[in-house]
Rosetta silent file (secondary structure, phi, psi, omega in degrees, C-alpha in Angstrom):
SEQUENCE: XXXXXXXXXXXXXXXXXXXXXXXXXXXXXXXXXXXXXXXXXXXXXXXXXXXXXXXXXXXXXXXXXXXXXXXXXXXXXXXXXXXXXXXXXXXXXXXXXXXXXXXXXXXXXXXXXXXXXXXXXXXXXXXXXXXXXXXXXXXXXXXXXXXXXXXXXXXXXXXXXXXXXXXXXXXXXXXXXXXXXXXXXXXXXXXXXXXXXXXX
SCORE:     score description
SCORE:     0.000 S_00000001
   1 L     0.000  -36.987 -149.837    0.000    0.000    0.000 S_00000001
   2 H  -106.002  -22.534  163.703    2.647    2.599    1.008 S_00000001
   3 H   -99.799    1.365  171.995    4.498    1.937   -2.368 S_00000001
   4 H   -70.111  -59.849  153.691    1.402    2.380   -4.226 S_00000001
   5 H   -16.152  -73.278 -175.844    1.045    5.738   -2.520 S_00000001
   6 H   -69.426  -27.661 -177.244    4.557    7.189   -3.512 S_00000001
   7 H   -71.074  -13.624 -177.031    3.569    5.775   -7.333 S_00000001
   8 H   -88.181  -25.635 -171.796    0.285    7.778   -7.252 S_00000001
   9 H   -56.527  -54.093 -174.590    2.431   10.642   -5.309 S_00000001
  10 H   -65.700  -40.730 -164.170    5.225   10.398   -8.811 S_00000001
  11 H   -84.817  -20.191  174.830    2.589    9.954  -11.582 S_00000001
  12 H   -95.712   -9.032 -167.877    0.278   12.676  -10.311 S_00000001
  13 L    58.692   63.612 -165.645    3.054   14.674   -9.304 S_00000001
  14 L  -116.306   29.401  145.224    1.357   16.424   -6.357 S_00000001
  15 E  -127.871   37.781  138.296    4.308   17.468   -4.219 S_00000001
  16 L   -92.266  122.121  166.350    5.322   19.783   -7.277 S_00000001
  17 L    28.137   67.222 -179.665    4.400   23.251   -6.566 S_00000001
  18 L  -138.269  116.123 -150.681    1.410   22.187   -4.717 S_00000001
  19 L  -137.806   -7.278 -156.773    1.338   23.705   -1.435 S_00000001
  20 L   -87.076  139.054 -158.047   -2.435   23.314   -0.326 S_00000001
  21 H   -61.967  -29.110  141.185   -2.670   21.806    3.225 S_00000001
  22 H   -22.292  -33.803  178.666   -3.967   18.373    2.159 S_00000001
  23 H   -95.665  -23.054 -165.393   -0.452   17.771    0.303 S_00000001
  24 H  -109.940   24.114  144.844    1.562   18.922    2.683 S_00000001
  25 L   -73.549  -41.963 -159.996   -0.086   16.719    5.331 S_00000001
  26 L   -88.035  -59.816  152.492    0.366   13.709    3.106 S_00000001
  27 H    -4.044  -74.532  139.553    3.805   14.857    3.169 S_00000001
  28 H   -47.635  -28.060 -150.421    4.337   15.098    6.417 S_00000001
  29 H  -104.883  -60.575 -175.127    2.751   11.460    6.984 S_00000001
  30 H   -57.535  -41.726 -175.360    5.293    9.969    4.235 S_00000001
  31 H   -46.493  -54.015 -151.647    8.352   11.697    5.950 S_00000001
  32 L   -85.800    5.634  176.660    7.570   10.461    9.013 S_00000001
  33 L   -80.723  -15.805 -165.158    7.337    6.708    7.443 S_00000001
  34 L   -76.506  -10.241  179.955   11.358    7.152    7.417 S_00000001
  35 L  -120.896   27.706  174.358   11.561    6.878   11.156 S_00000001
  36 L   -42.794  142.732 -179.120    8.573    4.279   11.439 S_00000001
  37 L   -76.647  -37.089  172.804    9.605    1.675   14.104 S_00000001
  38 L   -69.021  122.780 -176.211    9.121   -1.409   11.497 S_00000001
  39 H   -59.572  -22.153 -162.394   12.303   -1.144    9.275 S_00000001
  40 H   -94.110    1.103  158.127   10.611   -2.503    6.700 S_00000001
  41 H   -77.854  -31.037 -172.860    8.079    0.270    6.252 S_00000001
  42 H   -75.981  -25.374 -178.069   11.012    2.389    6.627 S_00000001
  43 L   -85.126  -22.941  126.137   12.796    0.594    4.057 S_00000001
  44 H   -12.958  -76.218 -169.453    9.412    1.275    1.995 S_00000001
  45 H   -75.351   -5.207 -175.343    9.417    4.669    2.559 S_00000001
  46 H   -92.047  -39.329  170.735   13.059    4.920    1.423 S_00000001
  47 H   -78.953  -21.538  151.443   12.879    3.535   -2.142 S_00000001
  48 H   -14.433  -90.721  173.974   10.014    5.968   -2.057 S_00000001
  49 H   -79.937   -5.558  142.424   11.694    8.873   -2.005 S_00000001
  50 H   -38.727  -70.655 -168.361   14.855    7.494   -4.042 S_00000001
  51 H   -48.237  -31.991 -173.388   12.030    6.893   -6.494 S_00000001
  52 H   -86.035  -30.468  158.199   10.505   10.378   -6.292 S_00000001
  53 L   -91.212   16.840  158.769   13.910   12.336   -6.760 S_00000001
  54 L   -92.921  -48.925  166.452   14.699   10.500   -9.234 S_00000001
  55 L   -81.592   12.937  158.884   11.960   11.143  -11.611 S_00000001
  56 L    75.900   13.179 -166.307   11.962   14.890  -10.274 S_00000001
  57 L   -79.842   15.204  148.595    8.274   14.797   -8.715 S_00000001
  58 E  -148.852  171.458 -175.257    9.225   17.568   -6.263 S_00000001
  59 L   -92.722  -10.694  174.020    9.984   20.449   -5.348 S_00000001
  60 L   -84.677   48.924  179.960   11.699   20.122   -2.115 S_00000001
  61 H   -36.016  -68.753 -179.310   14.837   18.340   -3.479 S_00000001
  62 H   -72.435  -12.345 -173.496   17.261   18.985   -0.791 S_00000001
  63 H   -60.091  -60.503 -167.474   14.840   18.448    2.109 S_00000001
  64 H   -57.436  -31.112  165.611   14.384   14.797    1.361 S_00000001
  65 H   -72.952  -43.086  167.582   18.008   14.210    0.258 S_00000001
  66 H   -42.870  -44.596 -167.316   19.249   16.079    3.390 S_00000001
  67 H   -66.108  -68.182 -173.298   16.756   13.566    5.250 S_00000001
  68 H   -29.729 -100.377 -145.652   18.417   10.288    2.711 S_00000001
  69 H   -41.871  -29.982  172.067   21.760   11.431    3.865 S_00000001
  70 H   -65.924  -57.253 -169.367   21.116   11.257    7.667 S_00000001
  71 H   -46.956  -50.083 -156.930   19.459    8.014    7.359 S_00000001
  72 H   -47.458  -46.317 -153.657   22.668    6.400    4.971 S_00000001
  73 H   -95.985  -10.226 -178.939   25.090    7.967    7.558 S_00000001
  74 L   -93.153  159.486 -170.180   23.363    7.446   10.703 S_00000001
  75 L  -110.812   61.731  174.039   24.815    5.028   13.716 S_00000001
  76 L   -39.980  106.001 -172.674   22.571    3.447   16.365 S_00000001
  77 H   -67.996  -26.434 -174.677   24.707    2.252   19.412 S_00000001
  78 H   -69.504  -37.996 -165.501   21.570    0.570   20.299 S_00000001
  79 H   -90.926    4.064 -164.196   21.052   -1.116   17.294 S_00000001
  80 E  -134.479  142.552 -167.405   24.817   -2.109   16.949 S_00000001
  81 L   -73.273 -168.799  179.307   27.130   -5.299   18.394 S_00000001
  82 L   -77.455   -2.171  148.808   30.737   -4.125   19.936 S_00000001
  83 L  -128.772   50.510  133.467   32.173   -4.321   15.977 S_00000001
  84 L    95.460  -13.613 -177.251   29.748   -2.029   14.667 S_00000001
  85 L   -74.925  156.777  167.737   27.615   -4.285   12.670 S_00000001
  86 E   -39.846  102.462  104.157   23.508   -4.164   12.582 S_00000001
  87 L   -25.489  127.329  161.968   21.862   -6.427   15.112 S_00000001
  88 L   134.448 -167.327  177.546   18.443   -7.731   15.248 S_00000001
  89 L  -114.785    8.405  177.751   15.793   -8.876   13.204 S_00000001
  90 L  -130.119   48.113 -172.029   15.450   -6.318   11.069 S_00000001
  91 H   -61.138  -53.268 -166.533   19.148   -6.641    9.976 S_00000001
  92 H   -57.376  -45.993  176.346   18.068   -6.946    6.216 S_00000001
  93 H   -76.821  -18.858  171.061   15.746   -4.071    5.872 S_00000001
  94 H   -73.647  -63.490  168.379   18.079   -1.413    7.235 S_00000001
  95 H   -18.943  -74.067  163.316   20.641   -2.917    5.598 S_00000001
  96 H   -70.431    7.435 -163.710   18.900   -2.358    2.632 S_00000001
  97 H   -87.060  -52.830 -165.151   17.176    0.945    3.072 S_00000001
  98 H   -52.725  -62.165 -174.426   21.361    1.841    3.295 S_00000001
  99 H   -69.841  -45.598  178.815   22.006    0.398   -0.020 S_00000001
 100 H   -73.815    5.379  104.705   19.362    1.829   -1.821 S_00000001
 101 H   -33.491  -63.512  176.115   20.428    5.240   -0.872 S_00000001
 102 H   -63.706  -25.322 -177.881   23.629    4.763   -1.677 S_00000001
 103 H   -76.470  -74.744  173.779   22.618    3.003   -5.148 S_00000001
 104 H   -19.545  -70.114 -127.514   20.162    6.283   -5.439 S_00000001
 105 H   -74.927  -29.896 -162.030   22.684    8.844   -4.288 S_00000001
 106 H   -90.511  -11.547  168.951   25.368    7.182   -6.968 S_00000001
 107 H   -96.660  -30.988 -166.793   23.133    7.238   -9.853 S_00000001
 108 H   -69.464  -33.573 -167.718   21.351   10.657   -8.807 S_00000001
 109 L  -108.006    6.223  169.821   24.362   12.836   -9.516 S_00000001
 110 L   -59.484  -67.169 -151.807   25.243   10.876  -13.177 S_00000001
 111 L   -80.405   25.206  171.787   22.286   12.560  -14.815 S_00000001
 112 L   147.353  166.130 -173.202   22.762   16.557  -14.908 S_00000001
 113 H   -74.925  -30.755 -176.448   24.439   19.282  -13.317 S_00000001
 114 H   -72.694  -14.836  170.327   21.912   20.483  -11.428 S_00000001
 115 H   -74.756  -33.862  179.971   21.221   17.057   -9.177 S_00000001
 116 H   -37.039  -77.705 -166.565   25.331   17.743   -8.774 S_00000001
 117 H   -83.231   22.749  170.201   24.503   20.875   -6.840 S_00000001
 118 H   -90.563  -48.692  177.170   21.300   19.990   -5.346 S_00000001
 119 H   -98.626   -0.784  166.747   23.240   17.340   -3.543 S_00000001
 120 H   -87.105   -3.327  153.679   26.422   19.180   -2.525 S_00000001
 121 H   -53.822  -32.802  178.165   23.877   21.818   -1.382 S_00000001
 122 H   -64.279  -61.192 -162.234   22.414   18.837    0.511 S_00000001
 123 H   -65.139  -83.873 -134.233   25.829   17.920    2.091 S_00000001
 124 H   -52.432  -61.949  176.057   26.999   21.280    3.252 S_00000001
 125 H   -15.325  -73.945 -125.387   22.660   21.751    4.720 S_00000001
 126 H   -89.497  -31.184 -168.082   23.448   18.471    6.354 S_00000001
 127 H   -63.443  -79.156  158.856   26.894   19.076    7.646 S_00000001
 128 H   -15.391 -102.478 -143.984   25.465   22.488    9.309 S_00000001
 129 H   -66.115   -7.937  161.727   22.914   21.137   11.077 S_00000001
 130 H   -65.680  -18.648 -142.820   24.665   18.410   12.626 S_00000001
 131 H   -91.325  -31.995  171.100   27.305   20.660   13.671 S_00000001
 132 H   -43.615  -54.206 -171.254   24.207   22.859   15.417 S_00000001
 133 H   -96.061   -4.941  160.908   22.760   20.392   17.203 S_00000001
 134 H   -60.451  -35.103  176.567   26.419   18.610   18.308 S_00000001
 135 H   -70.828  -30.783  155.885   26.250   22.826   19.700 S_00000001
 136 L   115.312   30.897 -178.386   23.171   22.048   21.323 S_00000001
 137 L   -91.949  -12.691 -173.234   21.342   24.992   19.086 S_00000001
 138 L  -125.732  129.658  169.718   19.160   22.629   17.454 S_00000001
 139 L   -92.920  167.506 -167.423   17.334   19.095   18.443 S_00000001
 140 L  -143.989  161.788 -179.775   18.337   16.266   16.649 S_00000001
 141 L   -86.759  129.504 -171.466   17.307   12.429   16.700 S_00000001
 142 H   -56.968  -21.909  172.798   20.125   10.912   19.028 S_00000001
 143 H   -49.611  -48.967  176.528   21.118    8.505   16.088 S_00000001
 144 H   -81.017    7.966 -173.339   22.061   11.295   13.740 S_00000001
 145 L   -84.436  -23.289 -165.264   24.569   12.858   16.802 S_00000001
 146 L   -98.082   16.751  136.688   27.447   10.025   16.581 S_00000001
 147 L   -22.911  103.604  172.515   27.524   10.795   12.560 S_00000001
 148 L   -80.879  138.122 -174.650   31.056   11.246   11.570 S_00000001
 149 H   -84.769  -19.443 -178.394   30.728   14.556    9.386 S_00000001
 150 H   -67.090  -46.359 -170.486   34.430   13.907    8.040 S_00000001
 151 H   -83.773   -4.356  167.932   33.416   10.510    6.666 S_00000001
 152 H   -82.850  -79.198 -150.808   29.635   11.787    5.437 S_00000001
 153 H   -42.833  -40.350  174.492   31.091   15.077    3.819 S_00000001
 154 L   -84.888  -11.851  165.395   33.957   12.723    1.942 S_00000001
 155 L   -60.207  -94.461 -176.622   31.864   10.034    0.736 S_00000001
 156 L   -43.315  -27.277  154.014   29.483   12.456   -0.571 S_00000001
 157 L   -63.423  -31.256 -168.965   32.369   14.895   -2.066 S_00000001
 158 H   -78.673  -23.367 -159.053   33.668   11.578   -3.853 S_00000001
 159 H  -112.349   26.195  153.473   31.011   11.178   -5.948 S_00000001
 160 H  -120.853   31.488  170.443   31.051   14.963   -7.083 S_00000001
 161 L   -79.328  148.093 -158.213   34.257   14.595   -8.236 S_00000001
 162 H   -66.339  -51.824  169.735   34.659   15.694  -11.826 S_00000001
 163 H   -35.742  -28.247 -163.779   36.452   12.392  -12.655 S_00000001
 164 H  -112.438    0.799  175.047   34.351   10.053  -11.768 S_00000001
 165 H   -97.450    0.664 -179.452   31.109   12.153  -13.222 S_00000001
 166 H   -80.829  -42.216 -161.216   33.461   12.678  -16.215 S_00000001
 167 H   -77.019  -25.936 -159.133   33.742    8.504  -16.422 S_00000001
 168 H  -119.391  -28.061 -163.253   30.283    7.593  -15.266 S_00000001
 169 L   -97.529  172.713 -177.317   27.530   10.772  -16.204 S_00000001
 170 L  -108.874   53.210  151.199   26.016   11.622  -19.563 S_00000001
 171 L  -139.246 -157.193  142.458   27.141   14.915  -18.962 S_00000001
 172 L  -158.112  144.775  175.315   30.637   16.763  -18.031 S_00000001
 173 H   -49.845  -56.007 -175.643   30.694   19.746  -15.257 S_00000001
 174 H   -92.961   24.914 -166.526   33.337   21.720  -17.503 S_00000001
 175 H  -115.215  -14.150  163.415   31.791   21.741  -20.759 S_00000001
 176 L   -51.352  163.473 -174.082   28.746   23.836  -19.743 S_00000001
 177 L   -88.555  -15.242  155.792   28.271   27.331  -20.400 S_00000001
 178 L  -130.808   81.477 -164.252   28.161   27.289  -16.646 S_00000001
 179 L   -53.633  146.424  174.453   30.486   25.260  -15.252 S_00000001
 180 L   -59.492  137.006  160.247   30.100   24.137  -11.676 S_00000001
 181 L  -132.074  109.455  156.602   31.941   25.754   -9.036 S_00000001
 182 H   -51.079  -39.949 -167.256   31.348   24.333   -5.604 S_00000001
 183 H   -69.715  -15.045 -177.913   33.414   27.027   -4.098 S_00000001
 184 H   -86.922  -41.737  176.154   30.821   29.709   -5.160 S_00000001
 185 H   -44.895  -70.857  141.648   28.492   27.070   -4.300 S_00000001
 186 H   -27.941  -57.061 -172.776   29.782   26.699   -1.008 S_00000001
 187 H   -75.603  -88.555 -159.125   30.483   31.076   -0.629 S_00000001
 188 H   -18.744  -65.610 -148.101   26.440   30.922   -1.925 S_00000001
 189 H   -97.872   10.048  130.017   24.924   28.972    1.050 S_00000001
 190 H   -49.931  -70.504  172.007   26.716   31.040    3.863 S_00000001
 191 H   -30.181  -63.538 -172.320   25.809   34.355    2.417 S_00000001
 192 H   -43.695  -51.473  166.579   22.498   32.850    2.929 S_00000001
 193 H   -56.407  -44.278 -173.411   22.516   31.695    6.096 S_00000001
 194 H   -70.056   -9.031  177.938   24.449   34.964    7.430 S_00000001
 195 H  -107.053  -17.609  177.002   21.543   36.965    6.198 S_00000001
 196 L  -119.902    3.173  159.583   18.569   35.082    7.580 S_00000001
 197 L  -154.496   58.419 -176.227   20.571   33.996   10.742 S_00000001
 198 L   -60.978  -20.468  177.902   23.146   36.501   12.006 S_00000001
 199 L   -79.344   18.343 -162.614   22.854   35.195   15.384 S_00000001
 200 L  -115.121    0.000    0.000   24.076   32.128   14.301 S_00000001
């Protein structure tokens, strides 16, 4: 039922520029399938929203990647023996919620420049707000606090490397009439912040 849902979500395309409080209830409902206590709704809700940025059926790009990226990267101590592996009985669906992010996120930034900087836009977003709520300025889900941000930020920097989107994408970053620049990218999403949160 719940993948039926995101295909009626993709085909009518109703969290594109749809804003009326019915969708963004429905919204809201589906987000909140990603921290569902059965993994395997959660695992559900994850090829979901692979599925939904991938065919482009919203408009909120980085929230839901920002969200993907917590899940891929986050580390339950509860949920983990003393050498770090998954425990439990719902070893398989987490497990695989992980890889199909990671499958997503490695496919997602082959097909144009603009999914490039949608997800290093993602990264930095995500990088921030961990570092906020490690400051205590923000709450956070205790899962997403023992995230290492060195080993999220280079994983996800790896696969916006020009080489390997030169080797693997149908496009390449320096042949555009507007080439990518992260560091402007990067300079971009500061400005922003420092103007809508100087106390920060």
């Amino acid at each position: 039922m719940l993948r039926g849902l995101f295909d009626c979500v993709i085909v009518h395309s109703l969290f594109l520029k749809n804003t009326d409080a019915k969708t963004l209830k429905l919204r809201q409902l589906l987000m909140k399938q990603l921290r569902d206590a059965d993994f395997h709704v959660r695992y559900l809700a994850t090829e979901g929203f692979c599925r939904m940025l991938m065919c482009e059926s919203t408009d909120k790009g980085r929230d839901f990647l920002a969200r993907l990226m917590l899940l891929q990267f986050e580390k339950s101590s509860l949920r983990n023996d003393s050498k770090g592996n998954v425990k439990g009985k719902d070893d398989n669906d987490c497990g695989q919620a992980r890889i199909c992010i990671d499958q997503f996120m490695q496919g997602f930034v082959r097909l144009s420049k603009d999914r490039c900087t949608e997800v290093y836009i993602s990264t930095v977003f995500v990088v921030y707000y961990l570092l906020c709520a490690k400051g205590g300025k923000v709450s956070c889900d205790p899962c997403f606090m023992n995230i290492n941000l060195f080993y999220l930020f280079g994983t996800m920097a790896d696969l916006l490397k020009y080489d390997y989107n030169r080797e693997f994408g149908i496009f390449d970053m320096l042949e555009q009439k507007h080439p990518i620049s992260y560091q402007l990218l990067l300079f971009e999403f500061f400005c922003f912040f420092a103007l809508n949160h100087p106390e920060d």
